[in-house]
C-alpha positions as CSV (number, residue, x, y, z in Angstrom):
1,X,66.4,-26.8,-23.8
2,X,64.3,-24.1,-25.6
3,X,67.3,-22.8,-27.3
4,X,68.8,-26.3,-28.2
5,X,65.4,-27.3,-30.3
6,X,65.6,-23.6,-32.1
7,X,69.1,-24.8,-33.1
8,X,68.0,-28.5,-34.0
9,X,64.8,-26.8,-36.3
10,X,67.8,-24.3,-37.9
11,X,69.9,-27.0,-38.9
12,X,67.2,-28.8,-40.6
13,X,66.6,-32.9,-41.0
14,X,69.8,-32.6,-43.7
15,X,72.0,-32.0,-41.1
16,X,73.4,-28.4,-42.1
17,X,71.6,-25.3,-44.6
18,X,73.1,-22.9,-46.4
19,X,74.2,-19.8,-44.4
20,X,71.6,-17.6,-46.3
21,X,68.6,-19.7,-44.7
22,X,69.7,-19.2,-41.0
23,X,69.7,-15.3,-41.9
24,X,73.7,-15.2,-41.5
25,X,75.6,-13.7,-44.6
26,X,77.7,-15.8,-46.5
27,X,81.3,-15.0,-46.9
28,X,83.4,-15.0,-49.5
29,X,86.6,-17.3,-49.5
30,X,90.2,-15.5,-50.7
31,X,91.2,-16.5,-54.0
32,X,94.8,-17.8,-54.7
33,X,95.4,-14.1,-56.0
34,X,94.9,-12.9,-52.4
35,X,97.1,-16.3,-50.9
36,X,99.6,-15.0,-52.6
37,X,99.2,-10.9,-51.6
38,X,99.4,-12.3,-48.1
39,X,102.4,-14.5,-48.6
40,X,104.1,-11.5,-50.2
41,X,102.7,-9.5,-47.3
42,X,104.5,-11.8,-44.9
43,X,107.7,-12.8,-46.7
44,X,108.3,-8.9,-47.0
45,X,107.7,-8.8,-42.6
46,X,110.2,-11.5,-42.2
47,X,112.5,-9.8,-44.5
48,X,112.0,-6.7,-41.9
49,X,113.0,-9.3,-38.9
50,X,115.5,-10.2,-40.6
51,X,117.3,-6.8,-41.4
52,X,116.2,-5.4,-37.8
53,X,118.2,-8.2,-35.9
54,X,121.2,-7.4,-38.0
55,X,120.2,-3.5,-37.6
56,X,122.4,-2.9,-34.9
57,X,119.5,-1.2,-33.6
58,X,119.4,-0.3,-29.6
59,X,118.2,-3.8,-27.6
60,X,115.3,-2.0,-26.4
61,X,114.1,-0.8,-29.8
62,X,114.7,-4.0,-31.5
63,X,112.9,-6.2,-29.3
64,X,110.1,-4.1,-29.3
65,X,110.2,-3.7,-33.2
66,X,110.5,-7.8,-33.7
67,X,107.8,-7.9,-31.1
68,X,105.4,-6.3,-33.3
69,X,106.5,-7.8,-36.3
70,X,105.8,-11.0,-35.3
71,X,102.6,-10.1,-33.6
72,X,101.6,-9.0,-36.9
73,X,102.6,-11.9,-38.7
74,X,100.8,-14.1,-36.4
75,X,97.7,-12.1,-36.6
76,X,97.8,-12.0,-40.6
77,X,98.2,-16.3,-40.4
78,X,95.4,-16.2,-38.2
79,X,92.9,-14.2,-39.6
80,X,93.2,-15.2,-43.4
81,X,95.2,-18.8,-43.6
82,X,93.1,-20.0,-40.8
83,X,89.9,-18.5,-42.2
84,X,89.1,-16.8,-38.8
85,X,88.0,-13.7,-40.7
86,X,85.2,-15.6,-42.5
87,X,83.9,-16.9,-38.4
88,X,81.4,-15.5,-36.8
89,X,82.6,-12.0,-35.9
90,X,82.8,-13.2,-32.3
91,X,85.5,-15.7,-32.9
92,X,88.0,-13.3,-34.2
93,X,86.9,-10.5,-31.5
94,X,88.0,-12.8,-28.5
95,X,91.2,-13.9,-30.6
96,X,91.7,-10.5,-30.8
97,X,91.3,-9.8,-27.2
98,X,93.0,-12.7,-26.4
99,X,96.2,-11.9,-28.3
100,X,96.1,-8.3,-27.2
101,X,96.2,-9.6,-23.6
102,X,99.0,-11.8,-24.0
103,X,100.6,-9.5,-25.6
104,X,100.6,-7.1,-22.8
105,X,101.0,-9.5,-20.1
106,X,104.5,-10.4,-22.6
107,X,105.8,-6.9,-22.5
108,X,105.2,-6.0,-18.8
109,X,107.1,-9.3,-17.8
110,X,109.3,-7.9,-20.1
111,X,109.5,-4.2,-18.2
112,X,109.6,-6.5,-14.7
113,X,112.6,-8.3,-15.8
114,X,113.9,-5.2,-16.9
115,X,114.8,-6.7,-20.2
116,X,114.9,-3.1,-22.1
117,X,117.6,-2.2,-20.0
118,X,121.5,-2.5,-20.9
C-alpha cells in the first residue's frame, strides 16, 4: 500500500502533472517531417520485398531476407507510429525482447520443419 499512496501524492489532486514534476524527462514527439522520413523509410523496405520475391533468389536466402525485412518494418511501426519510443524505456525493452524471442522461436520452427531445404 506504501507504494500506491507515493503514486496517488505523484499524480496530484488534478489527476495527472507534467512529466517534469515526477522527475521523468519529457520527450519530444516526431514532427510530420520525420512521419514522412519513416514512411519513406518503409515504402523503400517494401519496395525491397517486393524485388526479393521476384529475385529469383535461392528459397532459403529469400525467406530469411523477407524475414528480416519485415521484422524491420514491424519494429520501425512499433517504435515511432505507435509512440513506443517516447514510453518508458522499459516498455520498448520487453517489446524488444519479446519480438526478438518470437522471432527465434519463428526461425527454429522454421529449421525443424526443414523449410530452408529444397
Amino acid at each position: 500500500m506504501e507504494g500506491l499512496d507515493e503514486a496517488r501524492g505523484e499524480i496530484g489532486a488534478r489527476g495527472s502533472v507534467e512529466p517534469g514534476e515526477t522527475g521523468h524527462a519529457r520527450r519530444r514527439h516526431p514532427s510530420a517531417k520525420e512521419y514522412v522520413r519513416i514512411g519513406v523509410i518503409l515504402v523503400v523496405l517494401t519496395t525491397l520485398e517486393v524485388w526479393t520475391s521476384y529475385s529469383g533468389l535461392p528459397h532459403g536466402l529469400l525467406i530469411t531476407m523477407l524475414f528480416g525485412l519485415g521484422f524491420v518494418k514491424f519494429v520501425l511501426v512499433v517504435l515511432w507510429p505507435m509512440h513506443l519510443r517516447f514510453d518508458d524505456a522499459r516498455y520498448s525493452r520487453f517489446f524488444i525482447m519479446g519480438a526478438s524471442g518470437a522471432g527465434i522461436l519463428f526461425l527454429v520452427v522454421l529449421l525443424l520443419l526443414k523449410a530452408f531445404a529444397r
